[in-house]
mmCIF file of the C-alpha atoms, coordinates in Angstrom:
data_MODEL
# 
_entry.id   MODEL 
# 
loop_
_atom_site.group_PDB 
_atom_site.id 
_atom_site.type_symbol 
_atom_site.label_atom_id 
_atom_site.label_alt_id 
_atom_site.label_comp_id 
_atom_site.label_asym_id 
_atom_site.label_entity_id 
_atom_site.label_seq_id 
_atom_site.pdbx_PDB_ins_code 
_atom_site.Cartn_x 
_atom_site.Cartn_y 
_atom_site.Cartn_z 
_atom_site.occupancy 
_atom_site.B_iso_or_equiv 
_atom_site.pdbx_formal_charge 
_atom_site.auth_seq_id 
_atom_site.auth_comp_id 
_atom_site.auth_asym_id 
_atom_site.auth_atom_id 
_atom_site.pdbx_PDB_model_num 
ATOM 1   C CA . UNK A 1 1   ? 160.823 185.850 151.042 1.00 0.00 ? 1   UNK A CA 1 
ATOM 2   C CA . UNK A 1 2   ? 164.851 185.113 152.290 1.00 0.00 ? 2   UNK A CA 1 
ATOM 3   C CA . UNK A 1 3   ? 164.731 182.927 148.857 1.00 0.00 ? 3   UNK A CA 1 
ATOM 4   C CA . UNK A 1 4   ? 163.495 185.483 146.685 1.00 0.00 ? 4   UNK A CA 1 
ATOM 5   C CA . UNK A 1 5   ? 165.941 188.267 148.205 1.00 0.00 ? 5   UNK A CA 1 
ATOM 6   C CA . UNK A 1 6   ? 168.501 185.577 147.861 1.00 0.00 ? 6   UNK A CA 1 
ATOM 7   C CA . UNK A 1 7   ? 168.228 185.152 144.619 1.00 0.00 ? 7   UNK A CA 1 
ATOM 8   C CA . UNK A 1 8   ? 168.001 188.670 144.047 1.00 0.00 ? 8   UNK A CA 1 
ATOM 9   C CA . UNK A 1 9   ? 171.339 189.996 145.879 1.00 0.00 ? 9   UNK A CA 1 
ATOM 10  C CA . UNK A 1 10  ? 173.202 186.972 143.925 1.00 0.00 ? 10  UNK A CA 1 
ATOM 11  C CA . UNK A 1 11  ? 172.210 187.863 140.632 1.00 0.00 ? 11  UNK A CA 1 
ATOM 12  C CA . UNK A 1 12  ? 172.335 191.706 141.205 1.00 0.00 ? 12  UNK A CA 1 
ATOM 13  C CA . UNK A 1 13  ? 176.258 190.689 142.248 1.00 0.00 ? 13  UNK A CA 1 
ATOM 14  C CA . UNK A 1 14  ? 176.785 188.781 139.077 1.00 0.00 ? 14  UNK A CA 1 
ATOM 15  C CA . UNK A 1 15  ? 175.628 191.173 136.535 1.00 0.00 ? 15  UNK A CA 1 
ATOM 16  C CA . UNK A 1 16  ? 177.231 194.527 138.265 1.00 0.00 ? 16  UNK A CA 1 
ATOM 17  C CA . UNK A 1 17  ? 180.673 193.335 137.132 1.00 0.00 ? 17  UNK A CA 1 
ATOM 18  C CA . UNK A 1 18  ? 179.299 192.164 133.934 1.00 0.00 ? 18  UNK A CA 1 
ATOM 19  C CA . UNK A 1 19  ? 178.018 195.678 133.039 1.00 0.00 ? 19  UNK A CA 1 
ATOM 20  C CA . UNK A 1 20  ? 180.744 197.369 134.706 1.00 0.00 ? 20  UNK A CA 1 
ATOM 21  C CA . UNK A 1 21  ? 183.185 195.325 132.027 1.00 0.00 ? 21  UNK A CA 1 
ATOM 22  C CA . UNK A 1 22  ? 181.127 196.510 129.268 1.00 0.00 ? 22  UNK A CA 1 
ATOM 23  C CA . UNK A 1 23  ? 181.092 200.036 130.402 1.00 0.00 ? 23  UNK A CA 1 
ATOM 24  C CA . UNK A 1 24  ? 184.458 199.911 129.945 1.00 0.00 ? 24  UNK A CA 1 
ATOM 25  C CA . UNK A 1 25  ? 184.478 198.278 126.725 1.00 0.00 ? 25  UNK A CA 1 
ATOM 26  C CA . UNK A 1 26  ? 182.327 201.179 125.446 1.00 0.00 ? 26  UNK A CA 1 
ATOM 27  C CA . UNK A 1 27  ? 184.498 203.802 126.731 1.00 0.00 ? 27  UNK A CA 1 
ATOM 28  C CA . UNK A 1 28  ? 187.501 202.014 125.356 1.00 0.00 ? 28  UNK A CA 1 
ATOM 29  C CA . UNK A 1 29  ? 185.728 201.688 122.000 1.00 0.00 ? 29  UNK A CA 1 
ATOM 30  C CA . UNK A 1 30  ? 184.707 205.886 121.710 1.00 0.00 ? 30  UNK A CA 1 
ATOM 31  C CA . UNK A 1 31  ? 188.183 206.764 123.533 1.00 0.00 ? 31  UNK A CA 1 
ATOM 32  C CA . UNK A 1 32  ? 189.921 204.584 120.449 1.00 0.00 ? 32  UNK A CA 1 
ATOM 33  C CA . UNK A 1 33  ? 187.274 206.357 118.099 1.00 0.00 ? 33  UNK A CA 1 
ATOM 34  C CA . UNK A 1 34  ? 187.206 209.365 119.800 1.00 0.00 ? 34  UNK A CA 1 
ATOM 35  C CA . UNK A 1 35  ? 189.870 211.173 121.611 1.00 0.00 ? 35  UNK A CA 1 
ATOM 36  C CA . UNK A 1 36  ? 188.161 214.569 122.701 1.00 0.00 ? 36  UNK A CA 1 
ATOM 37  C CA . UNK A 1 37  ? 185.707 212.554 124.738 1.00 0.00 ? 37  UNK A CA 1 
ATOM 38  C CA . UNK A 1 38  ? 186.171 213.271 128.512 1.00 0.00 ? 38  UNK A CA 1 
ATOM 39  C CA . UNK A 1 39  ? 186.279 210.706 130.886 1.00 0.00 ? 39  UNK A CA 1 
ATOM 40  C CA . UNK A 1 40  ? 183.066 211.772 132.240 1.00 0.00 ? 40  UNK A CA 1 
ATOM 41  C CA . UNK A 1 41  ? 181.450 211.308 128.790 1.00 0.00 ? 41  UNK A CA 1 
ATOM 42  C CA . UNK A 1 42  ? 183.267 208.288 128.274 1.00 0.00 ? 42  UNK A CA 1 
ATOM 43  C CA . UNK A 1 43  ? 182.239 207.206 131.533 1.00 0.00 ? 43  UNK A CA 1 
ATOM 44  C CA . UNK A 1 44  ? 178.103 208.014 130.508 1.00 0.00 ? 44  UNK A CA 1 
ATOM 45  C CA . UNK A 1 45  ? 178.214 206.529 127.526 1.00 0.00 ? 45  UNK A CA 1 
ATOM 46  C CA . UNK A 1 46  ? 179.018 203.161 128.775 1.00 0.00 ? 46  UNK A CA 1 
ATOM 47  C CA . UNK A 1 47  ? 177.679 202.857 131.860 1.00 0.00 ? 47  UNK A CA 1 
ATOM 48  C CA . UNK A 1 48  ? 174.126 204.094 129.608 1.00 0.00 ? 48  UNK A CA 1 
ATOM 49  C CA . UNK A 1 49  ? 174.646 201.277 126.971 1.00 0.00 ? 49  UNK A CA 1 
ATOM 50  C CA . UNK A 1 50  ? 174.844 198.720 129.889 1.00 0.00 ? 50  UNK A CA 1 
ATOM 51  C CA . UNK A 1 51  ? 172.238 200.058 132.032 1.00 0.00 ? 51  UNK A CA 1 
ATOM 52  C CA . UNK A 1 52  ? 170.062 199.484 128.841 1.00 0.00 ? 52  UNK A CA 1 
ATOM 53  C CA . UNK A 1 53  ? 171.294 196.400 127.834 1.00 0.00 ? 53  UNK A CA 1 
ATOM 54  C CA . UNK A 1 54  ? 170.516 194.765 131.337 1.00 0.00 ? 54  UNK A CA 1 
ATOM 55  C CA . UNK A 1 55  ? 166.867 196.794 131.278 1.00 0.00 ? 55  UNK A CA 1 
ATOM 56  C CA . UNK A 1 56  ? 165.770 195.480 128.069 1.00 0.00 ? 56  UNK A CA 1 
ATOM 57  C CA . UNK A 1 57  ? 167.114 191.654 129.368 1.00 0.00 ? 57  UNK A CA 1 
ATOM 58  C CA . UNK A 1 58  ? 165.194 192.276 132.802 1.00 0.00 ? 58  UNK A CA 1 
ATOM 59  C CA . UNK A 1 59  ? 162.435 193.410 130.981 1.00 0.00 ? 59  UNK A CA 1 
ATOM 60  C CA . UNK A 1 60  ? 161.701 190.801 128.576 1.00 0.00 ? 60  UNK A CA 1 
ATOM 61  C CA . UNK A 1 61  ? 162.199 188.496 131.594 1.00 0.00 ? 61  UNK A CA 1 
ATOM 62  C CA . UNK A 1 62  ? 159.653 189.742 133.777 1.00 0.00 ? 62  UNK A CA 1 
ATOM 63  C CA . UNK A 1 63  ? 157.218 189.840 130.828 1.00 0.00 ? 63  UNK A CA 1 
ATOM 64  C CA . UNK A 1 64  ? 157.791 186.408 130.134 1.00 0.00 ? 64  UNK A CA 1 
ATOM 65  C CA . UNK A 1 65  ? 157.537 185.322 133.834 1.00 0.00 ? 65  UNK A CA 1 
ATOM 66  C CA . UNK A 1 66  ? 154.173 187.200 134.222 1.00 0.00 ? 66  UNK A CA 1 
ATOM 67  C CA . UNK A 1 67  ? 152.853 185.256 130.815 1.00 0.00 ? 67  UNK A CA 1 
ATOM 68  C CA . UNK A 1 68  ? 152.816 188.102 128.543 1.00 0.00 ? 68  UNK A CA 1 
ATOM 69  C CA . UNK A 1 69  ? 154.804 185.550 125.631 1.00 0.00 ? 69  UNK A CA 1 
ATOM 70  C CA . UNK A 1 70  ? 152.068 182.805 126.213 1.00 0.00 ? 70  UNK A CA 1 
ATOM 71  C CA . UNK A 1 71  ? 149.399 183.528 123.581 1.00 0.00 ? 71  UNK A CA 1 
ATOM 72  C CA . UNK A 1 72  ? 152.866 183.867 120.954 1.00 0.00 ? 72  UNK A CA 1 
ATOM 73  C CA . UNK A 1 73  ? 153.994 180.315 122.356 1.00 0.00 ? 73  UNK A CA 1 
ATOM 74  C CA . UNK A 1 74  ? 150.686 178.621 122.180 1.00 0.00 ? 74  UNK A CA 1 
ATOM 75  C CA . UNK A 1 75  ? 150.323 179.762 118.535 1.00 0.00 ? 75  UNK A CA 1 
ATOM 76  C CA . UNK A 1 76  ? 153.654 178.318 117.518 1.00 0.00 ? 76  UNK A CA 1 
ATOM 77  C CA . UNK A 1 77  ? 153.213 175.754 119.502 1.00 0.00 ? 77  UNK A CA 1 
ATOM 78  C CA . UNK A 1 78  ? 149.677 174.896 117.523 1.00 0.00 ? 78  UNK A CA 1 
ATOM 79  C CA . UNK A 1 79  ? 151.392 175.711 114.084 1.00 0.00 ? 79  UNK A CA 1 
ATOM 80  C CA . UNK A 1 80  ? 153.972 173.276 114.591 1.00 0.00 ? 80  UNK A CA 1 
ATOM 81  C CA . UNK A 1 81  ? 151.600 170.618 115.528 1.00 0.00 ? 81  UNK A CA 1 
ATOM 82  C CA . UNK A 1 82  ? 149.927 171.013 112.613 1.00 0.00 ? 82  UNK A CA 1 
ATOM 83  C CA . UNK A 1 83  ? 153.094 171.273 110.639 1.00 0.00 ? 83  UNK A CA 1 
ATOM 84  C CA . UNK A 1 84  ? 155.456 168.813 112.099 1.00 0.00 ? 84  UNK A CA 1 
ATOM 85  C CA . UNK A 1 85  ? 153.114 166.450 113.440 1.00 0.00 ? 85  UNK A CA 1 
ATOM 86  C CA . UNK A 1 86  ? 153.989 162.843 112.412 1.00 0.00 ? 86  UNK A CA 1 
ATOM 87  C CA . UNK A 1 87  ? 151.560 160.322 110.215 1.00 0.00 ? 87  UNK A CA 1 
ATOM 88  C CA . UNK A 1 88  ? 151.409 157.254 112.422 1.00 0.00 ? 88  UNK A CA 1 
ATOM 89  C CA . UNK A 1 89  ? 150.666 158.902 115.402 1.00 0.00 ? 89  UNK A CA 1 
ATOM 90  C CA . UNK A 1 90  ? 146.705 159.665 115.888 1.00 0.00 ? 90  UNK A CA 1 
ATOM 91  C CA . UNK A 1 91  ? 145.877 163.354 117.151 1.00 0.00 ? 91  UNK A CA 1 
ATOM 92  C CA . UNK A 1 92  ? 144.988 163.500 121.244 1.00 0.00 ? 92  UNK A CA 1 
ATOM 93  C CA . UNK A 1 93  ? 142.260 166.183 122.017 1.00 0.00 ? 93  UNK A CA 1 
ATOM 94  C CA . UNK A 1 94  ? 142.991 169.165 121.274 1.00 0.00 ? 94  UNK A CA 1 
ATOM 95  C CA . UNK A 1 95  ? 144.193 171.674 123.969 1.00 0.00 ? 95  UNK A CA 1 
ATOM 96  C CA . UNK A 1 96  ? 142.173 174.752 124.552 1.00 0.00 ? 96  UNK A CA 1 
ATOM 97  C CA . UNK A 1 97  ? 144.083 178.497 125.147 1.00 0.00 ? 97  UNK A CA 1 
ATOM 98  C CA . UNK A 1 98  ? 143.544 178.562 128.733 1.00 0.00 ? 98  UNK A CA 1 
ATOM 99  C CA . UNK A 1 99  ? 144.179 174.902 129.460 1.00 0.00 ? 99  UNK A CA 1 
ATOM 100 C CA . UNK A 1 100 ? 147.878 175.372 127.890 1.00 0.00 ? 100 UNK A CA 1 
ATOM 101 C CA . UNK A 1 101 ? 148.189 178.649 130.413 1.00 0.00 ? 101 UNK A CA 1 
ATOM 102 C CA . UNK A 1 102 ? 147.011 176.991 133.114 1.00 0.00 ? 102 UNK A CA 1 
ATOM 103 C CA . UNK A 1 103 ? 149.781 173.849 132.537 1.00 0.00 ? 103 UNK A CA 1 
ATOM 104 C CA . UNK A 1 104 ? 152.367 176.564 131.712 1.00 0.00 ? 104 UNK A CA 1 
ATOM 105 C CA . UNK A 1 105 ? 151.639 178.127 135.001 1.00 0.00 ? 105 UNK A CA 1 
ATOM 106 C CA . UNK A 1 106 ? 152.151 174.927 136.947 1.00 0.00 ? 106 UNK A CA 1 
ATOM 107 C CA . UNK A 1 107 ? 155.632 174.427 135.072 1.00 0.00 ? 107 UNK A CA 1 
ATOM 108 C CA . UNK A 1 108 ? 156.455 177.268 135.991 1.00 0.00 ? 108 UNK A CA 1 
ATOM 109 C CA . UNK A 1 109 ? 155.440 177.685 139.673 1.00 0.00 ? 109 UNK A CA 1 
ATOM 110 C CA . UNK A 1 110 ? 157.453 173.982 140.339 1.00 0.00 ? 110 UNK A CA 1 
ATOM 111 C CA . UNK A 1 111 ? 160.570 174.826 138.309 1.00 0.00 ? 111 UNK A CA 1 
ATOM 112 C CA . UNK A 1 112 ? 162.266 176.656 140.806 1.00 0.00 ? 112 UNK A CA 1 
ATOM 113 C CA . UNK A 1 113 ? 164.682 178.930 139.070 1.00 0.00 ? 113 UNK A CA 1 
ATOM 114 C CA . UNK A 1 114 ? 167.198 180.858 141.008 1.00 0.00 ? 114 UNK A CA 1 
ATOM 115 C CA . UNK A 1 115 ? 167.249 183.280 138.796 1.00 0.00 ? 115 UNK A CA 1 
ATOM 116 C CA . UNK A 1 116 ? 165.683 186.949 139.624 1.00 0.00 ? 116 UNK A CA 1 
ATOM 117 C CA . UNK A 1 117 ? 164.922 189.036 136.210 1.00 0.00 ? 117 UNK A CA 1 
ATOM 118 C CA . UNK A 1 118 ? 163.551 191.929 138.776 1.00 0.00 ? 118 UNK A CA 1 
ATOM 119 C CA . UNK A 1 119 ? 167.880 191.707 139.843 1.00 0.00 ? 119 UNK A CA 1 
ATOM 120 C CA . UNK A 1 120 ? 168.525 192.793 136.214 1.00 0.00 ? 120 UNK A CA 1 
ATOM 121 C CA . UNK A 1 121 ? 165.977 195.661 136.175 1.00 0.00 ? 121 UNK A CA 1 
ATOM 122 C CA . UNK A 1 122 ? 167.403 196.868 139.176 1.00 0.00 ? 122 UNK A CA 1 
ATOM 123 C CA . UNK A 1 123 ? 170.826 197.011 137.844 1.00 0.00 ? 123 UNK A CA 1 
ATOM 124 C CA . UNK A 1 124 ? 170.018 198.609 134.619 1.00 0.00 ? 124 UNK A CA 1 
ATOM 125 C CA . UNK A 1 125 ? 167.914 201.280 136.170 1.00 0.00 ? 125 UNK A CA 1 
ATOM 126 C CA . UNK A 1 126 ? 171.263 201.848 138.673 1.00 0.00 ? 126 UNK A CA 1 
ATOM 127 C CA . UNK A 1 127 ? 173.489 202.111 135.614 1.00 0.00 ? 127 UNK A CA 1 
ATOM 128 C CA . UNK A 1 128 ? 170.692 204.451 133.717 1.00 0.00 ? 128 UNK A CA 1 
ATOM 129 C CA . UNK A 1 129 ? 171.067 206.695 136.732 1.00 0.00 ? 129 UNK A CA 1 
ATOM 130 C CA . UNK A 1 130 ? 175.011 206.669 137.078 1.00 0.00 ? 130 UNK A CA 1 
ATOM 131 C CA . UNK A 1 131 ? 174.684 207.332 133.714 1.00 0.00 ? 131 UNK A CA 1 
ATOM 132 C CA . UNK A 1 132 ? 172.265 210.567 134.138 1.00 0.00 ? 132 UNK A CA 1 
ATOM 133 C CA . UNK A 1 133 ? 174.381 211.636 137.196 1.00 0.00 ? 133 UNK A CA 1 
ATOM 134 C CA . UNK A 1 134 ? 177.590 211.639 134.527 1.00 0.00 ? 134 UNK A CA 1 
ATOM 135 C CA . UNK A 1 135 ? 175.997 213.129 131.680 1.00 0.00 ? 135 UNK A CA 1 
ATOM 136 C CA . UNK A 1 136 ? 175.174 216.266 133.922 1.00 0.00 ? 136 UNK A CA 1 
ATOM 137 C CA . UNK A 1 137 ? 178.899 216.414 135.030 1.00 0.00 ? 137 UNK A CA 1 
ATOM 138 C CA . UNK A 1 138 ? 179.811 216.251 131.739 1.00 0.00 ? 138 UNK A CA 1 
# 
């Protein structure tokens, strides 16, 4: 558990100055475009495209994690054998759907990452709300 909220307070640190920079970005981008804009609407608008952004990352990573991608994998996977697979070298049984889960699984439960997509959700859903909070002051 001290792992798992480790991992999850270091990337949560990482990618609030990486949204906060593209915040900006987006507010310096309308404010160039745009000079009626308020700071306040400035301020929504790119704290809103970030909180997205990082949502839509988080997302797709805790989809993945959870083996939502694995039936999409295991057909490419079985196309390119099929496509690519070389002369010389004799086909080995063939692996059945829930076989190739059940070795994905173990890869995954031994790999160890330090990286928390749940860390990412949480900071897009903070932006998403900073971004709600300015859109009624604006």
């Amino acid at each position: 558990m001290k792992k798992t909220f480790s991992s999850f307070t270091k990337t949560f640190i990482l990618c609030i100055p990486a949204a906060t920079l593209l915040a900006l970005g987006v507010a310096l981008y309308e404010r160039a475009h745009n000079a009626s804009f308020g700071a306040a609407r400035l301020f929504s608008d790119g704290t809103f495209v970030s909180g997205i952004i990082l949502f839509c990352l988080g997302a797709l990573g805790v989809a993945s994690g959870a083996g939502a991608f694995l039936a999409l994998s295991y057909g490419f996977s079985k196309l390119a054998g099929r496509l690519c697979r070389p002369k010389n070298i004799a086909v080995s049984e063939k692996e059945t759907y829930f076989d190739y889960c059940s070795r994905k699984k173990a890869v995954r439960k031994t790999s160890g990452t330090s990286f928390s997509f749940a860390a990412l959700l949480a900071a897009g859903i903070l932006f998403i709300a900073v971004s709600v909070i300015a859109a009624f002051v604006y």
